[in-house]
Phi, psi and omega in degrees: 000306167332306205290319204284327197277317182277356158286322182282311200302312196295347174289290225269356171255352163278008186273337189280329203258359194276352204275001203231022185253162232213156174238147160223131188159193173227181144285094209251049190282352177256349196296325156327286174324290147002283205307318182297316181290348196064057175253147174222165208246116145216175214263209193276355166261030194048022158271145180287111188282122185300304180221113183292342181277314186265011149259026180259342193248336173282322199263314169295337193098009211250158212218020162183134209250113189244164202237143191257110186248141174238159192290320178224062168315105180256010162107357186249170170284182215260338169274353210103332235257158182275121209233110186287339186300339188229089192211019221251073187251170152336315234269288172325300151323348195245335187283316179289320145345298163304296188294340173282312162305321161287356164262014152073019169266148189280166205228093172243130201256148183243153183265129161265318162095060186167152163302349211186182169308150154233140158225212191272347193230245243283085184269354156017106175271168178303149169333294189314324195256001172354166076117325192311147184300158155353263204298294170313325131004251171301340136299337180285319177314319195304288198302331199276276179312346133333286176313298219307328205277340170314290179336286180310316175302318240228330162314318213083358172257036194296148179298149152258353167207145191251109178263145195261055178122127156269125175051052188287356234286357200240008176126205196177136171092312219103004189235121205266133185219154197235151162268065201188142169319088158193191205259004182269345198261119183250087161300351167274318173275354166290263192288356145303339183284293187322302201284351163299314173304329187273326223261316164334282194302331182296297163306319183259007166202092187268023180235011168312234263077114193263154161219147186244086171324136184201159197217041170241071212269344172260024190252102245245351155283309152305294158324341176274320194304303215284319184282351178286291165034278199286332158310332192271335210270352179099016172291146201229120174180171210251328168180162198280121169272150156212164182263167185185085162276111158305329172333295205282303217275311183138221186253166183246346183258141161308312164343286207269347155280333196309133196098304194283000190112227187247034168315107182300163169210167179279350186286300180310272172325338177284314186290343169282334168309318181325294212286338207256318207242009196002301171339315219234115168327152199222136184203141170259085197254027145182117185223112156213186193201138183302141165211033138171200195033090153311119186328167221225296169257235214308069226216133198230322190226136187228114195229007186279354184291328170302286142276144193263172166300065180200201180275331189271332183308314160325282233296278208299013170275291192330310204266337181249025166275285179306335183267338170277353201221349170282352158263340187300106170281010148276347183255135171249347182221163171204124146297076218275129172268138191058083167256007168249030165332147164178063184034203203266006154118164183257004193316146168312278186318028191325323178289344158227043171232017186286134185103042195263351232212329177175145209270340177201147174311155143244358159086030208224315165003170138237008167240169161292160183295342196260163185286127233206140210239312210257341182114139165269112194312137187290201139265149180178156206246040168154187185261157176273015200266194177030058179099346198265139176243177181300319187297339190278004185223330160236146205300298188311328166306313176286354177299314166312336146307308185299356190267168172301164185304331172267359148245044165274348176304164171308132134295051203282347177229170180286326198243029149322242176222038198252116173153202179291124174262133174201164190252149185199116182043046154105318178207156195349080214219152173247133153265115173216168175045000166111359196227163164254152196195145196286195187272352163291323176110013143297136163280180225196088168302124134317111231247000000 
């Protein structure tokens, strides 16, 4: 009776904790570049921070990182134009792969399936895959994300969560589709790439978590259309990513539309995925917000009456991202993108290497922009001094709020309570980093 009672406790705290577990982090795919440049980081007491991954992860709390991989990255944008930024190859994805993991953090990589961006207007197939027909096609998607996942697998960087396509919801490849009914969308040749892609990560990394990225995210009609599609068509996969810019996407609370007409929000739209897809997760795998230059063009929403263009308005987007979306029992993550912005790099000779790090700012970061010998200061809206902890004044620090209470805590080891769970004779065990370890933090030899 003893033995039968501490097997249901140890079922019920590994059941508490696969359910209560949480993603907080960014798409840090530049960092590397940075690094090449001699750009340095500091944090909110003005120290010069040694390594931005694990001081994203000993001081903010932040416990997963995702990475952009392109099939052949020849260095340009989607007209040509020159982008040192989209330079995200194997070679480069399996180094940065490796340092996330060993700084004891989930690895979520994402497939662009292309030489260049895919977006919601860039649906772009790779050079190499040009003109192939539907089913080759979609042998190619298989093979490629095989290799890759291999590569990685055989490194020591295996992913832990996958995106199968960035911002895919209008197509992928070249082959196009709309969310919404109409004869120009070819779904059949569609979702054979998904499901080559998906049916790939399940093999070579079957403790993955898949995700199929979209980037309409309060548009609560497109969304129902476009994941029923994919439910229906047999796409096998875990959970819904979306992107979520107020710029583009719009507001995020009933509060703040409250007024405006028939304005949407994400909360809302999030809580109907709930209700449409009950099965399937919700992670914000890219969120940022301006803290200067209001965007200039392609601006869908003027969101400054909420957040103003500045450091504190980031702050306060950031914060009122985690306190709308941490009741919500369907989102498990949320991602900020390229947060370790810091303008074109640092090189002594600078004046004649600009652009080495990004073909133009986006404003979105979280340090400054300008050029810095010494490390670029972070943003933040006061001091830790009268009361102030660091989460009350910089953004990346409050992020960490979004996880449950009981993983707020420092992440300083591998085997906190972040990796694989799994129960074996009664008890509890973590997989992280290639090594095992009990619910204590103790490692744990293999037998």
């Amino acid at each position: 009776m003893k033995r039968h009672f501490l097997l249901a406790l140890c079922a019920c705290a590994f059941l508490s904790i696969t359910r209560a577990e949480k993603y907080v982090g960014g798409d840090i795919s530049a960092l590397p570049l940075y690094e090449q440049h001699n750009s340095a980081y500091k944090d909110v007491n003005n120290k010069k921070i040694n390594d931005l991954i694990t001081w994203f992860v000993s001081d903010c709390g932040w416990n997963t990182f995702r990475v952009r991989i392109f099939v052949n990255p020849g260095k340009k944008d989607q007209d040509g134009a020159a982008n040192p930024s989209v330079c995200q190859d194997l070679a480069y994805v399996t180094a940065l792969g490796k340092r996330i993991k060993q700084a004891g953090a989930y690895f979520m990589l994402d497939f662009h399936y292309s030489d260049t961006w895919v977006d919601a207007t860039h649906i772009q197939a790779p050079a190499a895959w040009k003109g192939k027909d539907d089913k080759t096609m979609a042998d190619s998607v298989a093979a490629y994300t095989t290799r890759v996942l291999s590569a990685l697998n055989e490194a020591g960087a295996t992913p832990d969560l996958v995106q199968v396509g960035n911002e895919i919801m209008y197509g992928l490849c070249d082959i196009k589709v709309k969310p919404y009914d109409d004869a120009s969308s070819n779904w059949d040749g569609y979702l054979g790439l998904l499901k080559a892609g998906c049916n790939a990560v399940r093999e070579q990394c079957p403790d993955a978590q898949i995700i199929i990225h979209t980037d309409r995210p309060n548009n609560r009609q497109y969304n129902y259309y476009y994941y029923n599609r994919l439910v229906q068509g047999g796409v096998d996969f875990d959970i819904i990513g979306l992107s979520y810019y107020p710029f583009w996407h719009g507001y995020l609370t009933l509060e703040q539309v409250t007024g405006k007409g028939n304005a949407d929000y994400l909360v809302n739209a999030i809580n109907t995925l709930k209700s449409q897809f009950p099965d399937k997760r919700v992670h914000i795998v890219e969120c940022a917000y301006n803290f200067q230059y209001w965007p200039s063009k392609g601006v869908n929403t003027d969101t400054r009456d909420i957040w103003t263009c500045d450091v504190a308005g980031q702050y306060q987007f950031v914060k009122d991202l985690v306190d709308a979306l941490k009741p919500l029992e369907n989102v498990d993550g949320i991602s900020y993108w390229f947060p370790e912005e810091a303008g074109n790099g640092d090189d002594t000779n600078w004046n004649t290497s600009k652009g080495t790090v990004i073909a133009s700012w986006q404003n979105r970061g979280f340090w400054d922009e300008n050029i810095s010998q010494t490390g670029h200061n972070i943003n933040k809206t006061g001091t830790v001094t009268a009361g102030k902890t660091a989460a009350d004044v910089c953004a990346p620090y409050y992020m960490k709020n979004f996880l449950p209470a009981s993983t707020t805590g420092l992440y300083s080891t591998p085997a906190d309570t972040q990796g694989e769970k799994m129960l074996r004779d009664g008890q509890l065990l973590i997989r992280r980093g290639g090594r095992l370890y009990n619910a204590t933090g103790a490692q744990i030899t293999e037998k």
